[in-house]
C-alpha positions as a printed Julia matrix, in Angstrom:
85×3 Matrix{Float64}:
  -3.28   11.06    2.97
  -2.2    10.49   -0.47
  -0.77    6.99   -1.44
   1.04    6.42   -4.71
  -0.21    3.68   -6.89
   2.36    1.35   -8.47
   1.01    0.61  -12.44
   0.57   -3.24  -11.47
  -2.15   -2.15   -9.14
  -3.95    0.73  -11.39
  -6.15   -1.8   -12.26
  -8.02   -1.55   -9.2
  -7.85    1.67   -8.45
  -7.83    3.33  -11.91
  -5.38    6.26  -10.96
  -1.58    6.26   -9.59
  -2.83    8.16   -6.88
  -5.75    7.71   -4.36
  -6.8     9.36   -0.61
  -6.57    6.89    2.14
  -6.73    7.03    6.11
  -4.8     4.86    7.81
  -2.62    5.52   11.37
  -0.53    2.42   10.52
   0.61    0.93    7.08
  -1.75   -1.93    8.23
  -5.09    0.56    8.51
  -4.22    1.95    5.3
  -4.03   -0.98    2.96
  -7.74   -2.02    4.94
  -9.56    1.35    3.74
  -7.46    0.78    0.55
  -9.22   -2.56    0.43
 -12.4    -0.92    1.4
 -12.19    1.43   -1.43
 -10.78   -0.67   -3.98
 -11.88   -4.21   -3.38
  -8.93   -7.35   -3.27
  -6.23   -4.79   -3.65
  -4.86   -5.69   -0.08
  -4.49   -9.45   -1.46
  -1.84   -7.71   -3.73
   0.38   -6.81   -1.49
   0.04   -8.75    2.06
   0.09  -12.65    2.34
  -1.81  -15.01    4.21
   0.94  -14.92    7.0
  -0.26  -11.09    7.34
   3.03  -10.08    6.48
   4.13   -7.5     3.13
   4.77   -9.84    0.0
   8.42   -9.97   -0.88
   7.96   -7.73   -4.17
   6.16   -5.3    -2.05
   7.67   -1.87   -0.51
   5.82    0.91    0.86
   7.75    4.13    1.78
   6.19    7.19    3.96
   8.33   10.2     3.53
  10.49    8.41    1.36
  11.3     6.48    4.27
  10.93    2.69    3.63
   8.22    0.9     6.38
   9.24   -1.49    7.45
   5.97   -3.79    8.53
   2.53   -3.36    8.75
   2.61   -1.43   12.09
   4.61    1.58   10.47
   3.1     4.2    12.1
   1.22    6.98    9.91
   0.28   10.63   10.23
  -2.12   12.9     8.33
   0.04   14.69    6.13
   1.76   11.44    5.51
   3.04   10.68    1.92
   2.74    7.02    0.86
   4.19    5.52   -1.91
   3.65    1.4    -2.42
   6.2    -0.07   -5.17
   5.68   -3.21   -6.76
   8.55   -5.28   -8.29
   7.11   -7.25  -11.42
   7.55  -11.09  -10.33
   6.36  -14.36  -12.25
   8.2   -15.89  -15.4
């Protein structure tokens, strides 16, 4: 499926959008992780839960969690709120 990129994370991926296979939010950002090494880090703590400046939205739906489910012809788009000071 295709997942938008937000800028913060081009880094990793070097393009705002990338193919990933996934049938939850969760088994997404682990072949996004697979693909594009420590990008998960970026976007789920160490409680296993979505970082607060994180949303991901499927259909232009916002998931809500990491067991969103996913289909094939999904459309994924992860926004990332700038954060720091």
């Amino acid at each position: 499926m295709r997942v938008g990129i937000p800028q913060p994370l081009v880094g990793y991926t070097r393009a705002d959008e990338v193919e990933a296979q996934g049938r939850t939010i969760d088994e997404l950002l682990h072949d996004l992780d697979r693909q594009f090494p420590g990008i998960r880090f970026r976007m789920v703590d160490e409680q296993d839960r979505l970082r607060r400046h994180v949303r991901i939205f499927v259909n232009r739906e916002r998931a809500r969690g990491l067991a969103f489910p996913l289909g094939d012809s999904d459309e994924v788009q992860i926004l990332q709120a700038l954060s720091g000071g």
